[in-house]
C-alpha positions in Angstrom: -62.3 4.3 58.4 -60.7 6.4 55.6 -61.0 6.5 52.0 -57.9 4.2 51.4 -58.7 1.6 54.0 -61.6 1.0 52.6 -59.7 0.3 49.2 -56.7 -1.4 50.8 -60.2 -3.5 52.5 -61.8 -4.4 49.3 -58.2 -4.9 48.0 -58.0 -8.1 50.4 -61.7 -9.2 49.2 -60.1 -9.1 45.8 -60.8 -6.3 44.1 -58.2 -5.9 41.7 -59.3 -1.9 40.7 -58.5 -0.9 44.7 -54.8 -1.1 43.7 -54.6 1.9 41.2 -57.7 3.9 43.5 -54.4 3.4 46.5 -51.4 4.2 43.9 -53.4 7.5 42.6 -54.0 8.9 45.9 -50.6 7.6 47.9 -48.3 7.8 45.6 -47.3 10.6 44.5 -47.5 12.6 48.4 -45.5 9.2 49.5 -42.7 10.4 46.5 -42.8 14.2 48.2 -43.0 12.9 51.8 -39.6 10.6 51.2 -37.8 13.2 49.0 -37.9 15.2 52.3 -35.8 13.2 53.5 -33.6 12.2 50.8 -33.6 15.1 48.8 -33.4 12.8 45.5 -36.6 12.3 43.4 -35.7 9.6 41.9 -34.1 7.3 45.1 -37.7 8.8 46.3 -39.6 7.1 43.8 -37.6 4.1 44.0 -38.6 3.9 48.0 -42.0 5.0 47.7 -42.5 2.1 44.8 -41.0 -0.4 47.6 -43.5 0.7 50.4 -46.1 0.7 48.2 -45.5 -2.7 46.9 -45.0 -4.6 50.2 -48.2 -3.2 51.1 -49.2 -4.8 48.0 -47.5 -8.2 48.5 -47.5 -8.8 52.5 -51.2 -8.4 53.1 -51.6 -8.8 56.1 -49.1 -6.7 57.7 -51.6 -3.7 57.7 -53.9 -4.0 60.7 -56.2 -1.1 60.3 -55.1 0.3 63.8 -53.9 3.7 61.9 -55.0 5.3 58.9 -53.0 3.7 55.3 -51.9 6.8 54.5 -50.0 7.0 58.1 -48.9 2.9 57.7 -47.7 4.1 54.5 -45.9 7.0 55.5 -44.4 5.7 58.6 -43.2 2.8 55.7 -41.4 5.1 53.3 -40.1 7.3 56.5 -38.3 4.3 57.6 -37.5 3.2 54.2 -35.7 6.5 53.5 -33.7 6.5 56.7 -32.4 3.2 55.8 -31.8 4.4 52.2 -29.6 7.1 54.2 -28.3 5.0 56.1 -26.9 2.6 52.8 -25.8 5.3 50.8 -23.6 7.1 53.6 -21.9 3.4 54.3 -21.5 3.2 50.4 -20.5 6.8 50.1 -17.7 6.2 52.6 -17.1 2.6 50.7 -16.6 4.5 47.9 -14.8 7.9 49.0 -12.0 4.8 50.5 -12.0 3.4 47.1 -11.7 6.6 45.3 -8.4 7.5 47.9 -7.2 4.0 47.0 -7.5 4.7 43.5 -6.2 8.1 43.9 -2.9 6.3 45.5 -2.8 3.9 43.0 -2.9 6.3 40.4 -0.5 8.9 42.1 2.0 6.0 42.3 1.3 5.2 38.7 2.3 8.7 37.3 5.5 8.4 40.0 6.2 4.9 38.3 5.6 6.7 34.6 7.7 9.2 35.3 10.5 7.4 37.0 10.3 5.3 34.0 10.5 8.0 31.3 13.1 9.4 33.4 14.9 6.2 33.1 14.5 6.2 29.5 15.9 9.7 29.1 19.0 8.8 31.5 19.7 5.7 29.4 19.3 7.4 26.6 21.8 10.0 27.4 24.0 7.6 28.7 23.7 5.6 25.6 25.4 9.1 23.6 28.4 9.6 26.0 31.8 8.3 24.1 32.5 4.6 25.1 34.8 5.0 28.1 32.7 7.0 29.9 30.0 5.0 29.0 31.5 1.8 29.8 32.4 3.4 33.4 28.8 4.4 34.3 27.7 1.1 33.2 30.2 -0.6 35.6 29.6 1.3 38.4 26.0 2.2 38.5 24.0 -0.6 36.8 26.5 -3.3 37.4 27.4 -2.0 41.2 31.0 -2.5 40.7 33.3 -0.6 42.8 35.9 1.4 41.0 39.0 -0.7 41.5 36.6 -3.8 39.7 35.9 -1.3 37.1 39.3 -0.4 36.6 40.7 -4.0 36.4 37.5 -4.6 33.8 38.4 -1.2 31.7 42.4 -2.1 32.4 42.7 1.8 33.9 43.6 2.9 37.1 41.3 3.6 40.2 42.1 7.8 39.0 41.5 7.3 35.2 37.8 5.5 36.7 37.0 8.6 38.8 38.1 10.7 35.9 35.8 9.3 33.4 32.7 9.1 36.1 33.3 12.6 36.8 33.0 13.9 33.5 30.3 11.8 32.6 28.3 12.7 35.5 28.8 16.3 34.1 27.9 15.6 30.7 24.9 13.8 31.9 23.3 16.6 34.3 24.0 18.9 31.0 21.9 16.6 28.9 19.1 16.3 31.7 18.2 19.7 31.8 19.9 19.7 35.5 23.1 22.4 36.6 
């Protein structure tokens, strides 16, 4: 029988001392043995402190058939697969999430920019002179046709077209666009 089933042993008689004599010599080469596998120190101490403390709590689990240090090892060798196994199902939880939010946040700077480009349209609308203002409002926010927006302005269907026409012009200049 080896050194550490001798402690684990006196452990179950209830010698408190055994625990540190097991944590000083399985600790640390637990810690080592996981972080080949996980390749993260600290996710390897957080494994190897979870082997070592079920062997702590559930007793009677270790039957002496294989060495401690082997029980402990095979322990944290499973432990760290399933840590793998967790952190790839949360790494693709949250590579979804971060396309998700990437979406939602390309659709945000669309809806910013649409509405600053509002602003600046309504803003440049807001300097034409008032018939041609009065036309564009009409037409395009109120979805009149022309001949409703002629009756409205008391102008013909021509004068209607007229006015659009240059106001589309002087708007595109006042855009930035030719």
């Amino acid at each position: 029988m080896d050194k550490c089933a001798q402690c684990y042993r006196r452990f179950l008689d209830g010698d408190e001392s055994a625990v540190g004599e097991i944590m000083d010599e399985l600790f640390f080469k637990l810690v080592l043995f996981v972080d080949r596998y996980l390749h993260d120190v600290h996710a390897s101490e957080d494994v190897a402190l979870d082997v070592m403390s079920d062997l702590f709590v559930y007793k009677r689990r270790y039957n002496f058939s294989v060495s401690l240090k082997t029980y402990v090892f095979m322990l944290g060798k499973s432990r760290a697969i399933d840590h793998l196994r967790h952190r790839k199902a949360l790494n693709a939880a949250v590579i979804e999430e971060a396309e998700d939010l990437a979406d939602e946040r390309g659709d945000l700077i669309g809806k910013v920019i649409a509405d600053e480009r509002k602003r600046e349209l309504y803003g440049a609308v807001g300097r034409l002179p008032e018939d041609m203002r009065t036309a564009v409002h009409l037409v395009y926010f109120e979805e009149m046709t022309y001949d409703e927006a002629a009756k409205v302005m008391k102008k013909s269907r021509k004068q209607i077209d007229n006015l659009l026409y240059r106001a589309k012009k002087e708007l595109r200049k006042s855009m930035g666009e030719s």
